[in-house]
N, C-alpha and C positions, 0 to 999 in steps of 0.2 A: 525383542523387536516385533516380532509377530502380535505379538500381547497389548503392544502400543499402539500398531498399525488397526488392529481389530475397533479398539479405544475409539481411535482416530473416525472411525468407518462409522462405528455408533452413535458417535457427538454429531456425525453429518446427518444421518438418518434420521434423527429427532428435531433438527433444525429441519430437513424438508417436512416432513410431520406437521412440525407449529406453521410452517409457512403456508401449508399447502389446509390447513384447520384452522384453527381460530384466528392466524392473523388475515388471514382470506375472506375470512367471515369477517373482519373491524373493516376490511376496504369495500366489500359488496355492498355494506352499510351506507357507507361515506363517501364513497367514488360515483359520480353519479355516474358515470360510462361504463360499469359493470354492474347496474341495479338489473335484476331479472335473469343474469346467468349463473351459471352453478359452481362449485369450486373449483371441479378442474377448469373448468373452460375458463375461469374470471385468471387462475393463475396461469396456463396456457399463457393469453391473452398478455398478460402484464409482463412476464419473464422475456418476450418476444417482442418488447417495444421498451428500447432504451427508456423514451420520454414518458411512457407511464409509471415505468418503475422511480423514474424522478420523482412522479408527481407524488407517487406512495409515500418517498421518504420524506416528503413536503410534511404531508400529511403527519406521519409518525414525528416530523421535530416539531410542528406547529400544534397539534394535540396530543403529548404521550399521555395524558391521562387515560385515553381509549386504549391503551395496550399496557394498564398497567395491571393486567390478571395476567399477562403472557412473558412479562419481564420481572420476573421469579427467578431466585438463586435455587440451590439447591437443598435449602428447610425450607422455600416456600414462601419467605422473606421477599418483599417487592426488593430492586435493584436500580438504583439508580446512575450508578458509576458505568460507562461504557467496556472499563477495562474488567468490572468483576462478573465471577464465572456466572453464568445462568444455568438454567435448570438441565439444561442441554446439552452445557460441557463445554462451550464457547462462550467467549466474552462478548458482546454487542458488539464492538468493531472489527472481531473476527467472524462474526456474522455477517456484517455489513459488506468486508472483500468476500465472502462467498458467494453471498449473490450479486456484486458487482461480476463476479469471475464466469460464474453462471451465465450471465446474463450475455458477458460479451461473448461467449465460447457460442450461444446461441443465434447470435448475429454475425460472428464472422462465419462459421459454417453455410447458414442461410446464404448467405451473399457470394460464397464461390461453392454453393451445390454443383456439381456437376452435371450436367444436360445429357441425358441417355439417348444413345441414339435408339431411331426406332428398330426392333432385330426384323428379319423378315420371317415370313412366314415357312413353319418347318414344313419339308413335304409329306403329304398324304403316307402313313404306316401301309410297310407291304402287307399280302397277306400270310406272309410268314410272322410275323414282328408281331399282328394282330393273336397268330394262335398262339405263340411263346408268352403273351400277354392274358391270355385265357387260363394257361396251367401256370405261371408265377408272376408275383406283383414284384412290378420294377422296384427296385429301392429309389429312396426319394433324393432326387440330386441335391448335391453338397451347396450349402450356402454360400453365397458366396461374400467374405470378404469386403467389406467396405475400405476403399483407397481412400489413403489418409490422402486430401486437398492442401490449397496454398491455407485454406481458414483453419485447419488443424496446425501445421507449422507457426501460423500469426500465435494462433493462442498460446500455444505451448513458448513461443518464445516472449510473448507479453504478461504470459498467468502469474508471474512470481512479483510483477509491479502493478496488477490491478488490483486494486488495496481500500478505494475509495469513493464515499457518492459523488464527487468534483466530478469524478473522471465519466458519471455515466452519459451527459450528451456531446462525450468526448469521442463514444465507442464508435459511431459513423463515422468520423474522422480518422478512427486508428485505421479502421478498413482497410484503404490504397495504401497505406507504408508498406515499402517493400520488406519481407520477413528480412533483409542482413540489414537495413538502417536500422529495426528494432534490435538483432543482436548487437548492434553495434555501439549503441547506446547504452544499451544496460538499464541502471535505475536511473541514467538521464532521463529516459522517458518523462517521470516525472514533473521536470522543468517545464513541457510546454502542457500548460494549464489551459487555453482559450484553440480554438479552431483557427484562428491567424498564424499562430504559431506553426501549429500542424500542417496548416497547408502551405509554409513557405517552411518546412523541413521536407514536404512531399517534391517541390522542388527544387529545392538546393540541397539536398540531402544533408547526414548530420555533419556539423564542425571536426575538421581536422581534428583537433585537441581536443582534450577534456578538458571546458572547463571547470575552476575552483569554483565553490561555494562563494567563497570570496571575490568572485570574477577578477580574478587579477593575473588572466592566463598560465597562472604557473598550473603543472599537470598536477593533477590527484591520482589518486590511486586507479588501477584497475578495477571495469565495473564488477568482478570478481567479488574482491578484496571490499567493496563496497558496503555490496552486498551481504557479503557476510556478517561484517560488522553491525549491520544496519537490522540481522534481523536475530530471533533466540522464540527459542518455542517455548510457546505460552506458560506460565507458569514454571520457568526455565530454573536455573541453579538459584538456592536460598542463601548459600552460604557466603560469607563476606570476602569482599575481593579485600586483595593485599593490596595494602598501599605500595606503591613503588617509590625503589631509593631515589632520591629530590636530586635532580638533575642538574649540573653542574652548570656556573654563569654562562662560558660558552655556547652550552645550547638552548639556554637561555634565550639569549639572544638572536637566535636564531632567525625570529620572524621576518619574512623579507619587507623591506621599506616598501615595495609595489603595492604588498600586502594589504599594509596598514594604511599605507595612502586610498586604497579603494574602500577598506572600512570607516576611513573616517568620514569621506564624503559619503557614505549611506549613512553615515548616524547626524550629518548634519541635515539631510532631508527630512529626518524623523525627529529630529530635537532627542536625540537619546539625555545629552547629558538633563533637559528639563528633565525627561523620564525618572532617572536614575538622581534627581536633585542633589549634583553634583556641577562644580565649575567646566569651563574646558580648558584649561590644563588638567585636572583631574580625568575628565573623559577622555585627554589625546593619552594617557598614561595605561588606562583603561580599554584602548583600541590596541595600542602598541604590545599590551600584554595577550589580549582576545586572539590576536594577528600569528601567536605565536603555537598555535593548538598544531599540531600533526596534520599532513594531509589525508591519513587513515580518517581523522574527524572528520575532516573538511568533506570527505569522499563520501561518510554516512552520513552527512547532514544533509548533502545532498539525495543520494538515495532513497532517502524516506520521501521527502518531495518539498526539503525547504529553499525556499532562494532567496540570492544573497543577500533582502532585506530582514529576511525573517532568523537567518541562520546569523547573522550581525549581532540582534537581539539576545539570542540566547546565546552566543559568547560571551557576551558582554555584560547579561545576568551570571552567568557563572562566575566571571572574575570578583563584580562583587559582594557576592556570595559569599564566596568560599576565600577568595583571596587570591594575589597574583602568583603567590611560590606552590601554594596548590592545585590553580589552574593547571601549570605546568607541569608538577607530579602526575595530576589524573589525566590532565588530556595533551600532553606536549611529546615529543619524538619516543622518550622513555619510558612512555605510560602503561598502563597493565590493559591489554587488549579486552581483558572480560569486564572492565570496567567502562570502557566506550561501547562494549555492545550492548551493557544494561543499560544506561545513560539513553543513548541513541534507540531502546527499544520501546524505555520509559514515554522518551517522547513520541513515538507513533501511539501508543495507548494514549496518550493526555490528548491529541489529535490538534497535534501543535504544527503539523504541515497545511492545516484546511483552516488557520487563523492568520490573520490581518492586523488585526488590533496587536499595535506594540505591547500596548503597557497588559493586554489579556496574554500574551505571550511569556512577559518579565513573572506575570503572579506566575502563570503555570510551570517555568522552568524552577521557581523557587518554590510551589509545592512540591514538585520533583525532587528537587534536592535535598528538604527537609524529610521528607520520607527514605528518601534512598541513607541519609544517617542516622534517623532512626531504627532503622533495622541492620544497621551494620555497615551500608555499601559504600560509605563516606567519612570513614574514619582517621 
């Protein structure tokens, strides 16, 4: 445990390294608002302003050629895969949430520092105190303690869902939520993507319920139980999940009609069946089997930060993928829980929460699964 944690301590140290070195030096180059200051100050400077650090990663997706001496695996190999390890021992998107995390930890604090009152002045030393001061040196008073504030609380209850660059000129916004609407959401958080959002959750606090991925009010799981699902540490278990015994028509059946009625009016917004060049009786067949996934899924689909247009999509690639009696083996009430967390972990690495594009959605969940049975995961 120790040995891992140590691991762990060293892959961050070399990330602040590269960020605080050479990638420091690619933005003093190319940020005209940091031409002339020196590295700590240009990184001070950027870490402490949500909107420059946007503008960096502007920069890094608009030219990675300028960082392509710094996005190195570990022989030295350029990298181009977000999800593969770099030289540092983190993948680019576990990069990515550390300095989104970083960053917000440094703006919520900022923003409820606490105002010291002024102390008064001590009185004039007797002249006893003066001579005991002549034959021995006081020891140096104990430090004191810094009081954990409301922006330590914030953090610590938001750090486990700040994941992404979306979220960074989100961070002024998280600020006023009070720390139990964030406990109380969980990896809902997620869901409100835009400052509208945010700001009529600041006044109406969050929904009774939890909703489903699928918005069709039924509950999902606890944000727990989400969460869990939703996340597996990097370079997690190799070995192949079991297939789970094929679950019987009964539960099958299971999926609720509410369900499948809210999936299907999202996939007629999108034209899924054009998508998937299939009719619509085939695509109402296709919805009604998608409808029928666990609310464990539905709960980590959400958690990572997809909503219900996007999470529709990658149901709905899945079924025809792999098939309707398989869908329901790997992801329906009976399914083998290590296999929705690699599924669902798959897809935060492919960065299938921060896409739009359907059909960029459909290739990526079928890269997904084509890889996950090549190595075993989908047998």
């Amino acid at each position: 445990m120790f040995a891992r944690r140590d691991a762990a301590a060293a892959a961050v140290e070399r990330v602040n390294d590269t960020l605080r070195g050479p990638v420091i030096d690619i933005f003093l180059e190319h940020v005209p608002g940091l031409r002339g200051l020196g590295r700590e100050q240009a990184f001070e400077l950027i870490m402490g302003n949500p909107k420059l650090v946007e503008e960096c990663f502007k920069l890094f997706r608009r030219k990675p050629d300028l960082f392509e001496q710094v996005l190195v695996g570990p022989d030295g190999e350029s990298v181009s895969d977000a999800n593969q390890q770099l030289q540092c021992g983190r993948t680019l998107n576990e990069v990515v949430a550390l300095i989104v995390r970083a960053v917000a930890r440094r703006h919520f604090l900022e923003r409820f520092r606490p105002v010291r009152a002024a102390k008064p002045e001590p009185p004039p030393p007797s002249l006893w105190q003066r001579m005991l001061r002549l034959l021995r040196k006081p020891p140096p008073p104990p430090r004191p303690r810094r009081q954990a504030t409301r922006g330590d609380r914030l953090y610590q209850a938001m750090r486990e869902f700040l994941l992404y660059e979306w979220q960074l000129p989100l961070i002024p916004h998280y600020t006023p939520l009070p720390v139990a609407t964030v406990r109380t959401l969980g990896p809902r958080i997620l869901e409100y993507r835009d400052t509208r959002q945010l700001k009529s959750l600041l006044l109406d606090g969050p929904p009774p319920e939890q909703p489903s991925a699928a918005g069709t009010g039924e509950p999902a799981e606890q944000p727990a139980t989400a969460a869990k699902a939703a996340r597996t540490a990097a370079g997690g278990s190799s070995g192949a999940v079991r297939r789970p015994a094929a679950v019987g028509g009964a539960q099958r059946a299971m999926a609720s009609p509410a369900k499948a009625e809210a999936m299907w009016k999202v996939s007629q917004t999108i034209d899924l069946a054009k998508l998937f060049d299939i009719d619509e009786s085939e695509m109402r067949r296709t919805i009604a089997h998608a409808s029928g996934v666990s609310n464990t899924v539905v709960a980590a689909l959400s958690s990572v930060g997809l909503k219900i247009r996007e999470a529709v999509v990658v149901l709905c690639t899945v079924d025809r993928v792999i098939g309707h009696s398989r869908l329901s083996a790997f992801l329906g009430s009976g399914s083998d829980g290590r296999f929705v967390t690699m599924f669902i972990e798959y897809i935060r690495r492919e960065g299938i929460p921060a896409m739009q594009d359907p059909k960029e959605i459909r290739t990526s969940v079928e890269r997904i699964l084509t890889h996950m049975k090549k190595v075993g995961h989908l047998s």
